[in-house]
Every structure is written in structure tokens, then in C-alpha cells.
N, C-alpha and C positions, 0 to 999 in steps of 0.2 A: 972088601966086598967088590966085586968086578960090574960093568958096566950090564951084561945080561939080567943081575940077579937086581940090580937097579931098577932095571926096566921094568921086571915084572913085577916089580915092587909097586910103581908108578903104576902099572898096567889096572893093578887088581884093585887100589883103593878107587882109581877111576870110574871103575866097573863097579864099586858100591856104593859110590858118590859122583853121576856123571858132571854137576854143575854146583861145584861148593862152594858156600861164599861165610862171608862174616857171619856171626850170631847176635851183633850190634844191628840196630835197627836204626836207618836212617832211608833218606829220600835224594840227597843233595852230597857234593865233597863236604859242603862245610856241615851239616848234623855229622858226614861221618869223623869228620875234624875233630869237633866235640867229645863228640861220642869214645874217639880213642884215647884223646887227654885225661878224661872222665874216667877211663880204664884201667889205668896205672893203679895194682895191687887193689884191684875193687874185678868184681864178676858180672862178666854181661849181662846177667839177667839182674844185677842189682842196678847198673847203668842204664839200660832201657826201660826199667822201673822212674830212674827219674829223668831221664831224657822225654820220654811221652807224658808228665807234665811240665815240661820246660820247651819242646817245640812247639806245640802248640801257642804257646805267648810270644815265645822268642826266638827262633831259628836261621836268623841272618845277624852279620857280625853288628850290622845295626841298629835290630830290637836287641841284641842283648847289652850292646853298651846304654841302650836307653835306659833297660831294666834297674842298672846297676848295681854294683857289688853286693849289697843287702836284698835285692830284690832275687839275681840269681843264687846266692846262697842259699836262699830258703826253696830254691828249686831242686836244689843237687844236694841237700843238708842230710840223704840218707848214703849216700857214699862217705865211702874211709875218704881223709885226708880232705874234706870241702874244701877247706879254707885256703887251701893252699893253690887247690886246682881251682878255684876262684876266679883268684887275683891270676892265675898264668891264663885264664879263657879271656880274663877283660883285657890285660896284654895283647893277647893275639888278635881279639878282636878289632882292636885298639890300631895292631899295625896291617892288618887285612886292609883296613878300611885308608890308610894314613897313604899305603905303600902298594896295593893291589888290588885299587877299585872296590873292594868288597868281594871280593875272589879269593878263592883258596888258590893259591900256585901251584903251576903244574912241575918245578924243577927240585930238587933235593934240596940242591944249597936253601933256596929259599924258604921251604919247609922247615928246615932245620934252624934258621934263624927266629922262628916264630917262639916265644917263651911256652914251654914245657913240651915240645917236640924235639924229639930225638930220631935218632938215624931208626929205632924201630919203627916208631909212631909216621915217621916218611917212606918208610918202605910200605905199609900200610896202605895211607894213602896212593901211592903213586901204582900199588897192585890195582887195588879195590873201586877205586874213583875212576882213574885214570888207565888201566889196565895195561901198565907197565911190566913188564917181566920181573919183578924183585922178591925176594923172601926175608919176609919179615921175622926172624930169630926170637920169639920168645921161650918162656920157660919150658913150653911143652914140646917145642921140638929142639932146644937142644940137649933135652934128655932123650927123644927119640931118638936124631941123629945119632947120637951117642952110643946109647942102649943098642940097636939092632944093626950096629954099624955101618948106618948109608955115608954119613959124613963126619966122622970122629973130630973134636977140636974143642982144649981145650979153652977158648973165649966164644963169646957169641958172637964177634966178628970174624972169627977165623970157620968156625962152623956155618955162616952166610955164604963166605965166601967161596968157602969148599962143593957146599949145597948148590949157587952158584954155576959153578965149573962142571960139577958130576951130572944133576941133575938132566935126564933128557929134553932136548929144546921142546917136544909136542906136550912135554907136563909141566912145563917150567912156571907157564901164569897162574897156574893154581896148586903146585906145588907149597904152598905155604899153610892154606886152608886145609888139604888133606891131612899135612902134617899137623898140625896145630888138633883139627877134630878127632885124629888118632888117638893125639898124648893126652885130650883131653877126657876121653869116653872109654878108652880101652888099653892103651901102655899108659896106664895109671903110673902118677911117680910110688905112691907106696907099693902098689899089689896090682900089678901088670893083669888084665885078665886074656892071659896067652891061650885061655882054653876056646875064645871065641875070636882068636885075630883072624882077618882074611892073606895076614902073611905071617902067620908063625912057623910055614918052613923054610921061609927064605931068610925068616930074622938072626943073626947071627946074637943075641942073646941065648947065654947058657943056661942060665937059672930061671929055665921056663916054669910060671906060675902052673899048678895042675888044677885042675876045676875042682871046684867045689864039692864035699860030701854032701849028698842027698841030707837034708835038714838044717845045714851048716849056715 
């Protein structure tokens, strides 16, 4: 894919989403902190189902270690994996408070040192909070990237990195979002719906899905 067909790629999602942002709901870096930890293999609208009752009680790293363990568990008890993202929220909050005032950090390395955050979960942050230039690689665009050829690569680091480098510098801070609500709502991973994309001539996907029969 050449740098033109790029552009107007970026151009046009822009043009159907001038200011896109997360589908997590928060107020603060650290709800959206939460809120991403909270995300792993669980669905934003199941996460902000128990996020809005668990900020309300608790929303800084030091009402939730007050809370504690058994207190937040039964806050977050309808997401996959509680128990596990738990014990990684009182960790983190644990070293927020130990090691960064009660602040979410604004650098990589230190994000990433935080228990259950990873290089995704900090690109996140450091976009969304912080409005950092980064792209955050989850499952939906790097089946995108893939699928319509903007940034081909087999790992999710090498597709960042790619996305990264290609990406034009005027769409790069919210490059991640566009991409991500794409793969989400319309390059579907089973059944791509190419009959309503705003770039299905520029996608270099072959096996474009055809629209649906009338009743189907």
C-alpha cells in the first residue's frame, strides 16, 4: 500500500469520526488505568457496567486499597478473570501510592512496571490520558492492519511499529481509535461488512464480503 492510498485512508475515517476516543468510560488517568487492566479479554460495555459501580466508592489508588481485596472483588465480580485483575489493581495501586504520589506516571518504562500493565495497556494510557502519539495494537487492528494492507506484520509489535513509521504524522494521535472502531463495528473478524465501509476502494482486501440479501 503506498503513502497516498494511506492518507486517504486516514482522511476518510477522520471525516466519519472527527474526535474519537475510547469506549471505556472514565474522568481521571487513573479510572482510565483501571478501566484498561479491567479490559483484558472482557468488553467495554461489560467494564463500564462495573466500573460505574466501583468509582463512585472508589476511584483513587487510595480508596481502593482501603476497599480491599474482598471489598473490590465484589465491585468488578461480573467481569471474566476478577480475581486475577484483582490482586494486579491492589498491586498497582499499592505501587502508585508507594512510588508516584498517587499518580498514574506519565513515562512507559514506569507504566509498564506497574502489575498487569503491558506495552498495550501503556500505549493506551500515554494516547488517551496523556495525548501522547502511540498506537495501541490490539486484536482489532491487527487484523485490520493486516486485512486491507495499511501495515502488514506478523506480531503485534512489529505491526505498532510499522503503523508507527507509515502512519501520517496529522492522524497519528488518533490513529489507534479509528483503527480499533473500524475492526470493531465494521471489518468484523468473522464477516467483514465491506458493503458499508467508508474505504472499501482503497482496501486492499480480496475477498470483499457482498451485502446482504434482502431478508437474510
Amino acid at each position: 500500500m503506498n503513502a497516498a492510498k494511506r492518507e486517504a485512508i486516514f482522511e476518510r475515517l477522520k471525516a466519519a469520526n472527527p474526535e474519537p476516543t475510547t469506549e471505556l468510560d472514565y474522568d481521571t488517568p487513573f479510572e482510565l488505568l483501571i478501566a484498561v487492566i479491567l479490559s483484558a479479554q472482557a468488553t467495554d460495555v461489560g467494564v463500564n457496567k462495573a466500573t460505574r459501580r466501583l468509582y463512585p466508592v472508589a476511584n483513587t489508588p487510595e480508596a481502593i486499597l482501603e476497599l480491599g481485596l474482598d471489598g473490590l472483588k465484589e465491585h468488578i465480580k461480573t467481569i471474566g478473570l476478577y480475581n486475577a485483575k484483582a490482586e494486579n489493581v491492589m498491586k498497582t495501586c499499592r505501587l502508585l501510592v508507594e512510588r508516584h504520589g498517587g499518580e498514574v506516571p506519565r513515562d512507559r518504562e514506569s507504566l509498564e512496571a506497574l502489575p498487569g500493565v503491558g506495552r498495550k495497556t501503556a500505549n493506551v494510557i500515554l494516547n488517551t490520558a496523556f495525548g501522547v502519539p502511540t498506537i495501541a495494537v490490539d486484536t482489532h487492528i491487527f487484523r485490520v492492519a493486516n486485512r486491507i494492507g495499511l501495515a502488514p506484520g506478523k506480531t503485534v509489535l512489529e505491526v505498532e511499529k510499522r503503523l508507527m513509521r507509515l502512519t501520517p504524522k496529522a492522524y497519528l494521535q488518533d490513529a489507534h481509535h479509528w483503527l480499533i472502531l473500524h475492526g470493531r463495528y465494521v471489518c468484523k473478524a468473522r464477516k467483514p461488512e465491506c458493503w458499508r465501509c467508508p474505504i472499501e476502494d482503497l482496501c486492499e482486501y480480496k475477498a470483499k464480503t457482498p451485502p446482504p440479501t434482502r431478508g437474510a
